[in-house]
mmJSON file of the N, C-alpha and C atoms, coordinates in Angstrom:
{"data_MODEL":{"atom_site":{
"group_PDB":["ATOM","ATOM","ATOM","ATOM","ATOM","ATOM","ATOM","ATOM","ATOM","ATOM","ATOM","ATOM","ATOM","ATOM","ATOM","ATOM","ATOM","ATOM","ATOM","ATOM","ATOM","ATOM","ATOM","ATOM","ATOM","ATOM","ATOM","ATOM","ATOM","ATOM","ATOM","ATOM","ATOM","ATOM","ATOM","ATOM","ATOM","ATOM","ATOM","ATOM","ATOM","ATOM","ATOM","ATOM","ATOM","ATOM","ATOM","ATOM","ATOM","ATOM","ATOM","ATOM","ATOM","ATOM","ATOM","ATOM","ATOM","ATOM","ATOM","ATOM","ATOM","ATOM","ATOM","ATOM","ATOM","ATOM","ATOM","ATOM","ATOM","ATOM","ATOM","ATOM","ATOM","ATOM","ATOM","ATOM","ATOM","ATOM","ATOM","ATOM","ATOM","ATOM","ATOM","ATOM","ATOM","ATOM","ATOM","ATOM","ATOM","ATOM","ATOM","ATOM","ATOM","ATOM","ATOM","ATOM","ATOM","ATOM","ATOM","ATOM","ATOM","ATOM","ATOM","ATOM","ATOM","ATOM","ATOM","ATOM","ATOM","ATOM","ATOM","ATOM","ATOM","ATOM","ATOM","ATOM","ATOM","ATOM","ATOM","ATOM","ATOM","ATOM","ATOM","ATOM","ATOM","ATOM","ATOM","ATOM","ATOM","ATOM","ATOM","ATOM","ATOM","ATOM","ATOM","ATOM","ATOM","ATOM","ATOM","ATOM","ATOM","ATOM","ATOM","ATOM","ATOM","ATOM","ATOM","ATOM","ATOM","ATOM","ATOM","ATOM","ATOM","ATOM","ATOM","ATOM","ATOM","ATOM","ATOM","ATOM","ATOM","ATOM","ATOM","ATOM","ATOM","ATOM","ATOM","ATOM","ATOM","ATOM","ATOM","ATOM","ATOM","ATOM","ATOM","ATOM","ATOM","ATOM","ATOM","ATOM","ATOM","ATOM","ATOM","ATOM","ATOM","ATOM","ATOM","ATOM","ATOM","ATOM","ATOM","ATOM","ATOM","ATOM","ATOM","ATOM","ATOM","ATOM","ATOM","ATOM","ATOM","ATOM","ATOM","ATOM","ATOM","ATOM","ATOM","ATOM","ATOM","ATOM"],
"id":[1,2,3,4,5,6,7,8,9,10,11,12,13,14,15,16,17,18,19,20,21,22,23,24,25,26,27,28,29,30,31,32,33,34,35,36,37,38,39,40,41,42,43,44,45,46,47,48,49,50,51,52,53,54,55,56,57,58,59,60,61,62,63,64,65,66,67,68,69,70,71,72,73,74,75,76,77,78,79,80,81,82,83,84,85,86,87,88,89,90,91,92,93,94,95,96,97,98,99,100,101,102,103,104,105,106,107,108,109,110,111,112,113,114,115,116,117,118,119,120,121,122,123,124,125,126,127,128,129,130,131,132,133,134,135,136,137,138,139,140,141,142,143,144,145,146,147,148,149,150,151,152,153,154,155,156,157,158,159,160,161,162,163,164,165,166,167,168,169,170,171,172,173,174,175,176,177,178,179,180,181,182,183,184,185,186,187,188,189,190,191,192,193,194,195,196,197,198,199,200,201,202,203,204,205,206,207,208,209,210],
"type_symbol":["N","C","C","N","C","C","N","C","C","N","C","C","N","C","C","N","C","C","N","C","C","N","C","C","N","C","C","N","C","C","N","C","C","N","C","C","N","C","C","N","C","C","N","C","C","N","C","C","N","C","C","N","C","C","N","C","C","N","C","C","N","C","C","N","C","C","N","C","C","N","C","C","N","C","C","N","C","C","N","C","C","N","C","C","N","C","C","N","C","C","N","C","C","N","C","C","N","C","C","N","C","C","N","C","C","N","C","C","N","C","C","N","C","C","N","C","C","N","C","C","N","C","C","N","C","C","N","C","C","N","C","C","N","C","C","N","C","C","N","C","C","N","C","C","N","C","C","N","C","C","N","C","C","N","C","C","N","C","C","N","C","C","N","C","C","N","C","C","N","C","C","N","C","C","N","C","C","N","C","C","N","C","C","N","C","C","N","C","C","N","C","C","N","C","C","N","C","C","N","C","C","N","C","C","N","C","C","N","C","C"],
"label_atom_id":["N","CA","C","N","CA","C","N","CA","C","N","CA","C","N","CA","C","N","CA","C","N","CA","C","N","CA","C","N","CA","C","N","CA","C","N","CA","C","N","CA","C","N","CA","C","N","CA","C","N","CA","C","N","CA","C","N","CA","C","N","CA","C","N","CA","C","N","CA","C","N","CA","C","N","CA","C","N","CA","C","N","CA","C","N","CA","C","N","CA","C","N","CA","C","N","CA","C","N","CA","C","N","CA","C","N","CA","C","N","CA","C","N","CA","C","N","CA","C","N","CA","C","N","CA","C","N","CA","C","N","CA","C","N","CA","C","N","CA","C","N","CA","C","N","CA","C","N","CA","C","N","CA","C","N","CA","C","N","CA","C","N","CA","C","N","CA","C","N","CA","C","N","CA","C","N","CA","C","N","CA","C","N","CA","C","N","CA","C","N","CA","C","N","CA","C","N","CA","C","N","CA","C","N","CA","C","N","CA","C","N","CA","C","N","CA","C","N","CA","C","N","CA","C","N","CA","C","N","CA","C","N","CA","C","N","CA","C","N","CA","C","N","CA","C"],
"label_alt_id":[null,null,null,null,null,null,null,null,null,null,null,null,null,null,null,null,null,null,null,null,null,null,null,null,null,null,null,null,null,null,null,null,null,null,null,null,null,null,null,null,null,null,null,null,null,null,null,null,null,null,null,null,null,null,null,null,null,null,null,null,null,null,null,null,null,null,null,null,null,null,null,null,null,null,null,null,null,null,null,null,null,null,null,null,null,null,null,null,null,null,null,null,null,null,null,null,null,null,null,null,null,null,null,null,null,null,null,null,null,null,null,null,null,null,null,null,null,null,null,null,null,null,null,null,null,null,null,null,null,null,null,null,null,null,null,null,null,null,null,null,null,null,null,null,null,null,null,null,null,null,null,null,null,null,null,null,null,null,null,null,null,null,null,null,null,null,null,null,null,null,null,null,null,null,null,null,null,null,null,null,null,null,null,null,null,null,null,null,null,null,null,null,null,null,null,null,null,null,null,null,null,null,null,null,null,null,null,null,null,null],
"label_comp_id":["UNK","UNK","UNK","UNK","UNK","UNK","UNK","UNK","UNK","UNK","UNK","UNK","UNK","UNK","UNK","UNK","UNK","UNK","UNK","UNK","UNK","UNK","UNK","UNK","UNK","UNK","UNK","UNK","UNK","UNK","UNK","UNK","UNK","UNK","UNK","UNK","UNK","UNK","UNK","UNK","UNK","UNK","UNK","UNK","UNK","UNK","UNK","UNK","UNK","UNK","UNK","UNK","UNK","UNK","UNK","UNK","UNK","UNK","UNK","UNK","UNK","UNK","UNK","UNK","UNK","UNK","UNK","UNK","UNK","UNK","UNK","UNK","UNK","UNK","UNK","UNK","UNK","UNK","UNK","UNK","UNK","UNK","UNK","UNK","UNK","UNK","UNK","UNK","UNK","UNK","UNK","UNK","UNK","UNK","UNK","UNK","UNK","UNK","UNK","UNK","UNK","UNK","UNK","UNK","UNK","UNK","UNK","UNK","UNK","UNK","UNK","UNK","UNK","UNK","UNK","UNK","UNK","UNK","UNK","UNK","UNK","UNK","UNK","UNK","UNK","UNK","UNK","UNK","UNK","UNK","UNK","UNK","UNK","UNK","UNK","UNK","UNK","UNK","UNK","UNK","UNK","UNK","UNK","UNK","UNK","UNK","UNK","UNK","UNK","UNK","UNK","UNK","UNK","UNK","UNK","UNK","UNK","UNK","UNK","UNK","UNK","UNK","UNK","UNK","UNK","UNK","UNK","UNK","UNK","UNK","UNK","UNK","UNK","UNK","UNK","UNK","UNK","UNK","UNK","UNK","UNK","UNK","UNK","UNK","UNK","UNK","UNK","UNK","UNK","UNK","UNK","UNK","UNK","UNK","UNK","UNK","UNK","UNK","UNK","UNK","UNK","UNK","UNK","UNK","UNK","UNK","UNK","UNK","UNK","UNK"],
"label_asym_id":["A","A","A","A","A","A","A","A","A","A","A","A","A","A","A","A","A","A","A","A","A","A","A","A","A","A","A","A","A","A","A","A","A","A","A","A","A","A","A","A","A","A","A","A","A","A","A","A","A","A","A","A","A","A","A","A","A","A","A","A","A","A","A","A","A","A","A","A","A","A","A","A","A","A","A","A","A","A","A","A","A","A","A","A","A","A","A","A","A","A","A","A","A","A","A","A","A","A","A","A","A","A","A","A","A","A","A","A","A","A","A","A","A","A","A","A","A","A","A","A","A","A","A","A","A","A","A","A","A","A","A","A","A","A","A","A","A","A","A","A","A","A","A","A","A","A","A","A","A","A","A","A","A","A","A","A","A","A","A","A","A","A","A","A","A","A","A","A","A","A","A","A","A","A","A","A","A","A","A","A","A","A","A","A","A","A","A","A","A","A","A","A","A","A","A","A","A","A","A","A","A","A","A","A","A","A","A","A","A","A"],
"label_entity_id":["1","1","1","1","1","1","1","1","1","1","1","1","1","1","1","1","1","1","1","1","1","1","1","1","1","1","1","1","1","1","1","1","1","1","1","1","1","1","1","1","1","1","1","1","1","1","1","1","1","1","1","1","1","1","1","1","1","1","1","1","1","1","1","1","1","1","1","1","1","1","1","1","1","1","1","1","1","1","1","1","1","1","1","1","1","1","1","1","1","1","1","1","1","1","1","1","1","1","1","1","1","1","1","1","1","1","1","1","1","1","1","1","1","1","1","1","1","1","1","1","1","1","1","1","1","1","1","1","1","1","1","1","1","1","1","1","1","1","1","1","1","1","1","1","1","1","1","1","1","1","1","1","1","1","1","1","1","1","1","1","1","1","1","1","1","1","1","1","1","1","1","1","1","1","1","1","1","1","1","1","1","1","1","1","1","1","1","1","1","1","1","1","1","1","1","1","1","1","1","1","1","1","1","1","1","1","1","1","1","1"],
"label_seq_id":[1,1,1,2,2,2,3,3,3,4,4,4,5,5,5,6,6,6,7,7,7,8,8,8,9,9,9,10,10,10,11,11,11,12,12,12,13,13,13,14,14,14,15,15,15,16,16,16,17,17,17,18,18,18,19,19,19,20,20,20,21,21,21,22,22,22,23,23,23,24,24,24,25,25,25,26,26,26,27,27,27,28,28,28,29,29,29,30,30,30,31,31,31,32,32,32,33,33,33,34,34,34,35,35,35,36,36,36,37,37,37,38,38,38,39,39,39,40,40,40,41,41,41,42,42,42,43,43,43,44,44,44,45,45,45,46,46,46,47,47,47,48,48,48,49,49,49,50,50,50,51,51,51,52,52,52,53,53,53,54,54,54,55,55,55,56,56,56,57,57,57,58,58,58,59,59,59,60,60,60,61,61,61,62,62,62,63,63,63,64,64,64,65,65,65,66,66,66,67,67,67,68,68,68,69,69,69,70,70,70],
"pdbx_PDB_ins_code":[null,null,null,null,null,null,null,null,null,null,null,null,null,null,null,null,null,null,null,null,null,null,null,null,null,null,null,null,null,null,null,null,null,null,null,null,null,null,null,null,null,null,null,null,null,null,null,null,null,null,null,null,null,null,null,null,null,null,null,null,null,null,null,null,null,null,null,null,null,null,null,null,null,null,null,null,null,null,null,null,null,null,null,null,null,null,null,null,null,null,null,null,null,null,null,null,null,null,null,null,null,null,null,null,null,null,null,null,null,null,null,null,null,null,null,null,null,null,null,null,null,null,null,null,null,null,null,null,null,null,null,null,null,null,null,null,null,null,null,null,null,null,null,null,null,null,null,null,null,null,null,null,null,null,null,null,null,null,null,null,null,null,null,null,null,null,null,null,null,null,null,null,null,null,null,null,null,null,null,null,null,null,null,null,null,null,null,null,null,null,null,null,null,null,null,null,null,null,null,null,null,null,null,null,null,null,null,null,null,null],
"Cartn_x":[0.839,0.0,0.878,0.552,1.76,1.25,1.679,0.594,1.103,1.993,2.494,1.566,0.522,-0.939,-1.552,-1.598,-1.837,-1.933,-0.399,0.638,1.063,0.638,0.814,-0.272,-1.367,-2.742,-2.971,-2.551,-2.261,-1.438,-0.644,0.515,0.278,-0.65,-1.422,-2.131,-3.078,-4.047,-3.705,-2.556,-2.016,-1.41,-1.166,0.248,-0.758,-2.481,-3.116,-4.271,-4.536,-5.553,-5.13,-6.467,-6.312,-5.929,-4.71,-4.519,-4.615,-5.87,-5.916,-4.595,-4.46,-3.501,-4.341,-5.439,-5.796,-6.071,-6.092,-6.09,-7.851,-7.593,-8.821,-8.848,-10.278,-10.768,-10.858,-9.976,-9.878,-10.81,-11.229,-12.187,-12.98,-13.536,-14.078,-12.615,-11.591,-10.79,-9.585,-9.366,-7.709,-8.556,-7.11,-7.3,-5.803,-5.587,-4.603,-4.163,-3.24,-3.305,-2.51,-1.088,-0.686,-0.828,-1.844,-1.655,-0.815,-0.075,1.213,2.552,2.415,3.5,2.772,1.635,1.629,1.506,0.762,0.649,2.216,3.357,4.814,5.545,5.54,5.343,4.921,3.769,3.024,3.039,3.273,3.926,5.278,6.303,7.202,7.796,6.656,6.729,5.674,4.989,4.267,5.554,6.14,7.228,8.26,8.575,9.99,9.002,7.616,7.359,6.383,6.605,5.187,5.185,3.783,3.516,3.536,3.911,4.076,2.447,2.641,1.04,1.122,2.184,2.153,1.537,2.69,2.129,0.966,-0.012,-1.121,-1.757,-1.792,-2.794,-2.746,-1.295,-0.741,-0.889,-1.656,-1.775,-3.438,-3.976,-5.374,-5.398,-4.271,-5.218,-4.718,-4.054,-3.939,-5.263,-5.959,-6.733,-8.384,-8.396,-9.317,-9.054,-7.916,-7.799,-8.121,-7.816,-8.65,-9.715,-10.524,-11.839,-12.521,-11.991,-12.25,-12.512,-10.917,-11.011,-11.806,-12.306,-12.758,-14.261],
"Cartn_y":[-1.199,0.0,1.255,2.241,3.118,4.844,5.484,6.248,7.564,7.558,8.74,9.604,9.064,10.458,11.136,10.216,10.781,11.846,11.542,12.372,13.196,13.545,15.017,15.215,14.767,15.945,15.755,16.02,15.972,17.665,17.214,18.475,19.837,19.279,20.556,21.059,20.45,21.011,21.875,21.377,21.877,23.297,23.326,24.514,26.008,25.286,26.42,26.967,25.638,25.93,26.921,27.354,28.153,27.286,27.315,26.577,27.125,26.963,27.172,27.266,28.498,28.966,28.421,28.082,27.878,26.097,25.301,24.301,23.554,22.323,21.634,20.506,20.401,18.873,18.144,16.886,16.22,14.75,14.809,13.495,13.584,12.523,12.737,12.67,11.889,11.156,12.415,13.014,13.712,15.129,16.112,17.343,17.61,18.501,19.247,20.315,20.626,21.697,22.734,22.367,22.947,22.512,22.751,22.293,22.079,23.251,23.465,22.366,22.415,20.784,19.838,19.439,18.462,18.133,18.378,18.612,18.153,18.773,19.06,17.672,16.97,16.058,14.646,14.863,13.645,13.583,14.488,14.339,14.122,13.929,13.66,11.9,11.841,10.566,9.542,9.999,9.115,9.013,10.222,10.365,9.215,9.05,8.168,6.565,6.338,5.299,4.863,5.186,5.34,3.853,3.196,1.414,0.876,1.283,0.742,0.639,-0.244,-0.518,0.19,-0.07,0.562,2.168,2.642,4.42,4.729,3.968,4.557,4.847,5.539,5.786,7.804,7.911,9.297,9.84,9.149,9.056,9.291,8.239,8.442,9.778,10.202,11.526,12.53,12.447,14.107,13.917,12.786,12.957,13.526,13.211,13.376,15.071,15.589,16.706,17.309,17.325,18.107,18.06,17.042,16.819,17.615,18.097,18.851,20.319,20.325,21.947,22.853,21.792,21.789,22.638],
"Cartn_z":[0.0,0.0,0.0,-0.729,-1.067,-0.321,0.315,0.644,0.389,-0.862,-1.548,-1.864,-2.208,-2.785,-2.035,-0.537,0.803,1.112,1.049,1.792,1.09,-0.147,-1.161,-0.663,-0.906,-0.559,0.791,1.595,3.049,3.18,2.326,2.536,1.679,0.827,0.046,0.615,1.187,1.997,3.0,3.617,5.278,4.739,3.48,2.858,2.729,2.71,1.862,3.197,3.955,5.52,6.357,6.995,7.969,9.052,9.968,11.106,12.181,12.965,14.054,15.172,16.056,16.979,18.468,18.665,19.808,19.684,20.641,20.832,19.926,19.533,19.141,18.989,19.234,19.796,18.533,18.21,16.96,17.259,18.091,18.488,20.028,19.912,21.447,22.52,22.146,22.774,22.921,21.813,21.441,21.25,22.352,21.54,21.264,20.274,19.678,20.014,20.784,21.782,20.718,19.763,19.045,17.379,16.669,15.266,14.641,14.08,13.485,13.835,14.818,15.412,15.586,15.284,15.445,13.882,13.043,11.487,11.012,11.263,10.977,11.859,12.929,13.489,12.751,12.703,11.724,10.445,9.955,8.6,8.548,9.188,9.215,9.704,10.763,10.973,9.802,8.863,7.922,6.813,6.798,5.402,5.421,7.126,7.232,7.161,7.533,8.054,7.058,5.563,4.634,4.29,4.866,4.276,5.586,6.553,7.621,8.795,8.736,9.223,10.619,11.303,12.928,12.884,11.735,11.555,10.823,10.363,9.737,10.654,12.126,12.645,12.602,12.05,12.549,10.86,9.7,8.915,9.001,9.896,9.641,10.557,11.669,12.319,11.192,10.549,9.804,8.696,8.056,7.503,8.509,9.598,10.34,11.01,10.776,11.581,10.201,8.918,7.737,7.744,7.649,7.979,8.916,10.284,11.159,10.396,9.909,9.89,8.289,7.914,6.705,6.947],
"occupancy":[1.0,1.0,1.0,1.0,1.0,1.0,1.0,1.0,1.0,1.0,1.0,1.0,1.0,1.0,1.0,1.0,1.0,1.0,1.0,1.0,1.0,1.0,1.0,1.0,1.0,1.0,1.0,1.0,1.0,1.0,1.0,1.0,1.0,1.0,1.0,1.0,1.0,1.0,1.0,1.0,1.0,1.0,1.0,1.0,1.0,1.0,1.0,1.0,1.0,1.0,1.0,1.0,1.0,1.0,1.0,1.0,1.0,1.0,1.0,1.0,1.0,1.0,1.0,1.0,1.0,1.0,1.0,1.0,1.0,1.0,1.0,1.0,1.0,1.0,1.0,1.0,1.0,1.0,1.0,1.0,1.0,1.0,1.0,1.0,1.0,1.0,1.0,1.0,1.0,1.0,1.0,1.0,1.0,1.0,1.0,1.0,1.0,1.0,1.0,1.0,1.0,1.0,1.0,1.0,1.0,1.0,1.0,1.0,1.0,1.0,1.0,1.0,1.0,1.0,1.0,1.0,1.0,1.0,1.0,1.0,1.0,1.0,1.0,1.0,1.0,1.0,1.0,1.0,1.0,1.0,1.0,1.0,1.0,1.0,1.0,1.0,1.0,1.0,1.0,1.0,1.0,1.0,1.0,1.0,1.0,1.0,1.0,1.0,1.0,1.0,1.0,1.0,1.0,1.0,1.0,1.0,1.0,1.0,1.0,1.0,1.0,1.0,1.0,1.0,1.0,1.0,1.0,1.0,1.0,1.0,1.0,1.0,1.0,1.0,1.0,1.0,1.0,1.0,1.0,1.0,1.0,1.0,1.0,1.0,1.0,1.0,1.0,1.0,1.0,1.0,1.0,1.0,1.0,1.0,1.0,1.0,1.0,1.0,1.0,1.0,1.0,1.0,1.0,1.0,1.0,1.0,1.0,1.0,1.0,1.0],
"B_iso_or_equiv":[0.0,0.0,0.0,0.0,0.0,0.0,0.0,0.0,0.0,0.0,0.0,0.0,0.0,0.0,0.0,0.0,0.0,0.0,0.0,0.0,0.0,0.0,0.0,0.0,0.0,0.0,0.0,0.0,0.0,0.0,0.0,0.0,0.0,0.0,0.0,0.0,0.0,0.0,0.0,0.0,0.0,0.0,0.0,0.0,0.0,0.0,0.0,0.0,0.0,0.0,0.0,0.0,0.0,0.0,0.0,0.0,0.0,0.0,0.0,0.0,0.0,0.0,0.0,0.0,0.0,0.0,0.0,0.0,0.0,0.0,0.0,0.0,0.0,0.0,0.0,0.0,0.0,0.0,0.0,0.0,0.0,0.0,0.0,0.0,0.0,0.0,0.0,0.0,0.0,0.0,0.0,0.0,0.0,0.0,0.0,0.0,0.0,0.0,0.0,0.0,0.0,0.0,0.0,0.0,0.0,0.0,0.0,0.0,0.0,0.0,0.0,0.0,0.0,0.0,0.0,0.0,0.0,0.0,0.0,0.0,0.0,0.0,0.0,0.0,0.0,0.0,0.0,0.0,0.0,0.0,0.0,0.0,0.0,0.0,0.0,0.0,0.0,0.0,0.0,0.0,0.0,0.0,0.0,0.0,0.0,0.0,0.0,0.0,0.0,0.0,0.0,0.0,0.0,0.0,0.0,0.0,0.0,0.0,0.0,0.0,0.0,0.0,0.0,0.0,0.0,0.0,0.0,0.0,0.0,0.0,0.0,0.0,0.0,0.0,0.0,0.0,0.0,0.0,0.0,0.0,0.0,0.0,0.0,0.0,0.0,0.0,0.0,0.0,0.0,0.0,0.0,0.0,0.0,0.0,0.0,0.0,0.0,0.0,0.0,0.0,0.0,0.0,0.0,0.0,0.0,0.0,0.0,0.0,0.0,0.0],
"pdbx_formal_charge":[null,null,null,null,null,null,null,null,null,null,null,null,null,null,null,null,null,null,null,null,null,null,null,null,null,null,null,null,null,null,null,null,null,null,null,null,null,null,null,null,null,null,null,null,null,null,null,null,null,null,null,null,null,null,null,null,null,null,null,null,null,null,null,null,null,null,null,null,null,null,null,null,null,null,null,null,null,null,null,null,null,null,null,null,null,null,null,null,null,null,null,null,null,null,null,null,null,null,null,null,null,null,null,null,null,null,null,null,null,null,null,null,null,null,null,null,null,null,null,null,null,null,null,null,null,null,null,null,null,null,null,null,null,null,null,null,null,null,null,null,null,null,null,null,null,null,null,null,null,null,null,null,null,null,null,null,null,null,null,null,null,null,null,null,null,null,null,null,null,null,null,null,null,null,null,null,null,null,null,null,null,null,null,null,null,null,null,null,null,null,null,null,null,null,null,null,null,null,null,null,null,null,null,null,null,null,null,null,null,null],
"auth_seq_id":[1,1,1,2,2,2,3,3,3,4,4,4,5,5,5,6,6,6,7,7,7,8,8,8,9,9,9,10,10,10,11,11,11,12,12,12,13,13,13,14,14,14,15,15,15,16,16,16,17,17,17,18,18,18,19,19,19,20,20,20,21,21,21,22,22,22,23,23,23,24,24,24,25,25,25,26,26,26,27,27,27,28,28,28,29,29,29,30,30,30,31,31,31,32,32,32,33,33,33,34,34,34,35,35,35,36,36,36,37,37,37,38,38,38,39,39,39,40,40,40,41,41,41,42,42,42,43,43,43,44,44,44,45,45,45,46,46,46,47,47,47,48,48,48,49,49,49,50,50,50,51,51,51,52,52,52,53,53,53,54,54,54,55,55,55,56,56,56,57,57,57,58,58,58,59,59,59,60,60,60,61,61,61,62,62,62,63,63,63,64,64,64,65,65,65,66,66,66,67,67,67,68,68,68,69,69,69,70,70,70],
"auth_comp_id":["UNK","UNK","UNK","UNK","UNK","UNK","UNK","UNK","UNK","UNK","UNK","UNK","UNK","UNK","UNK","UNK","UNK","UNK","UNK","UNK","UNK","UNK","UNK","UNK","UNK","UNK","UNK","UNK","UNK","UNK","UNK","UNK","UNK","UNK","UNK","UNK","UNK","UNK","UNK","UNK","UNK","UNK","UNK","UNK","UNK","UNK","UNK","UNK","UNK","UNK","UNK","UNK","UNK","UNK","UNK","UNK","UNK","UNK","UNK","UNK","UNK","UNK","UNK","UNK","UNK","UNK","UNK","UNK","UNK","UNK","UNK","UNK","UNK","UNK","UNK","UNK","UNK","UNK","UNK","UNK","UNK","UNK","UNK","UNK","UNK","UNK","UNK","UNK","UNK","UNK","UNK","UNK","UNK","UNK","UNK","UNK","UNK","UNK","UNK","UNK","UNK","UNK","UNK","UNK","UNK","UNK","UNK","UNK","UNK","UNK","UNK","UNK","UNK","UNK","UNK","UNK","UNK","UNK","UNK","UNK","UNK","UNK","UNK","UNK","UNK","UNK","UNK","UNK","UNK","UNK","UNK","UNK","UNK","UNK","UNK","UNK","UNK","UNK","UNK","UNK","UNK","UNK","UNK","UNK","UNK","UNK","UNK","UNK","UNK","UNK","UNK","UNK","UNK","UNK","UNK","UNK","UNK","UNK","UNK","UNK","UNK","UNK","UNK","UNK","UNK","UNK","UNK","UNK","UNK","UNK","UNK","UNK","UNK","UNK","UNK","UNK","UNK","UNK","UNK","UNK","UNK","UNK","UNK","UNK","UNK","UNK","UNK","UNK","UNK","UNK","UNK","UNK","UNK","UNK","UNK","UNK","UNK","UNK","UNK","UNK","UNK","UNK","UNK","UNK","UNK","UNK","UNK","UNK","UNK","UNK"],
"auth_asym_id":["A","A","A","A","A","A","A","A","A","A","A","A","A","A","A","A","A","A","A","A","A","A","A","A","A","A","A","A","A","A","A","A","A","A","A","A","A","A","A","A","A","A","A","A","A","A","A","A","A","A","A","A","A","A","A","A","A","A","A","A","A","A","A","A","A","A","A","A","A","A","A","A","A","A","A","A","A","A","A","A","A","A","A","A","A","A","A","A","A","A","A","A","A","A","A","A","A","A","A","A","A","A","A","A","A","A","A","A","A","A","A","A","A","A","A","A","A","A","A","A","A","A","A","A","A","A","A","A","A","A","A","A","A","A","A","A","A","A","A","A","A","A","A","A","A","A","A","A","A","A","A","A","A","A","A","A","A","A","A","A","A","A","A","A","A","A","A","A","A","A","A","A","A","A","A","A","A","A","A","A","A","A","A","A","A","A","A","A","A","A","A","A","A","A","A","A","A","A","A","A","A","A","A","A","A","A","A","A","A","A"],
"auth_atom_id":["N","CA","C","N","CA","C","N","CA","C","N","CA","C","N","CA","C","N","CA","C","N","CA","C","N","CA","C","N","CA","C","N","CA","C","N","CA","C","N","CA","C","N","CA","C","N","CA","C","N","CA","C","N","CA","C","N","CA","C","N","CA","C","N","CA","C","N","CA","C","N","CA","C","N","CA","C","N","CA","C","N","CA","C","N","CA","C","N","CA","C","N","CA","C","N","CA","C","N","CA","C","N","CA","C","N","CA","C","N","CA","C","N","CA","C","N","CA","C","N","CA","C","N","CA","C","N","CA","C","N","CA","C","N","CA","C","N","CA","C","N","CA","C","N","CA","C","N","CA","C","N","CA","C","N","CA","C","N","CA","C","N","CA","C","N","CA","C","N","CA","C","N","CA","C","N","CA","C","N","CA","C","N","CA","C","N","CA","C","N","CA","C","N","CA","C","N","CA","C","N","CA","C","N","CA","C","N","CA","C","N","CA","C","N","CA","C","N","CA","C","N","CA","C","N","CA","C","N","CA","C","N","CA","C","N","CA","C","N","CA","C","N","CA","C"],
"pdbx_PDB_model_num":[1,1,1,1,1,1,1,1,1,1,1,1,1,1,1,1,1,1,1,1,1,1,1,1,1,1,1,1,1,1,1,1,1,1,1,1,1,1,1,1,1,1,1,1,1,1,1,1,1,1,1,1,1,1,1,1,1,1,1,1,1,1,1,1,1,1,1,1,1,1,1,1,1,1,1,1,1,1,1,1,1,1,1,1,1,1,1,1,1,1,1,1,1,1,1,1,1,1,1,1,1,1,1,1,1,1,1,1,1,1,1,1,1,1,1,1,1,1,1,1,1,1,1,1,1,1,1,1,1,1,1,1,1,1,1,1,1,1,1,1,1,1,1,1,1,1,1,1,1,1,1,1,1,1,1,1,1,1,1,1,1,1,1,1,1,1,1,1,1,1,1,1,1,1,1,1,1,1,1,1,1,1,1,1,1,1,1,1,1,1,1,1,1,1,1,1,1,1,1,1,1,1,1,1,1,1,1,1,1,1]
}}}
């Protein structure tokens, strides 16, 4: 599973969004206290770890934190 397309429109999106400066709730469970690091963070750890089943979860939250801010 290759998750190169992802992770371009992951990073398009993030390049052009408004990112919230105050903290937000990305689930019932997780909030995001700093966007910007965590966005920069998780994209960094999908880049080194892309296919890797352990890291698709830091994969599924950047798709769920667009979804949010959408």
């Amino acid at each position: 599973m290759s998750w190169d397309k992802d992770i371009k429109e992951l990073e398009a999106y993030f390049k052009k969004a408004a990112i919230p400066s105050e903290p937000i709730k990305l689930n019932t469970f997780s909030t995001i206290k700093n966007c910007s690091l965590f966005i920069e963070s998780h994209l960094k750890t999908v880049k080194a770890n892309k296919g890797k089943r352990t890291y698709l979860p830091y994969l599924d939250r950047l798709k769920e934190l667009r979804e949010v801010l959408k």
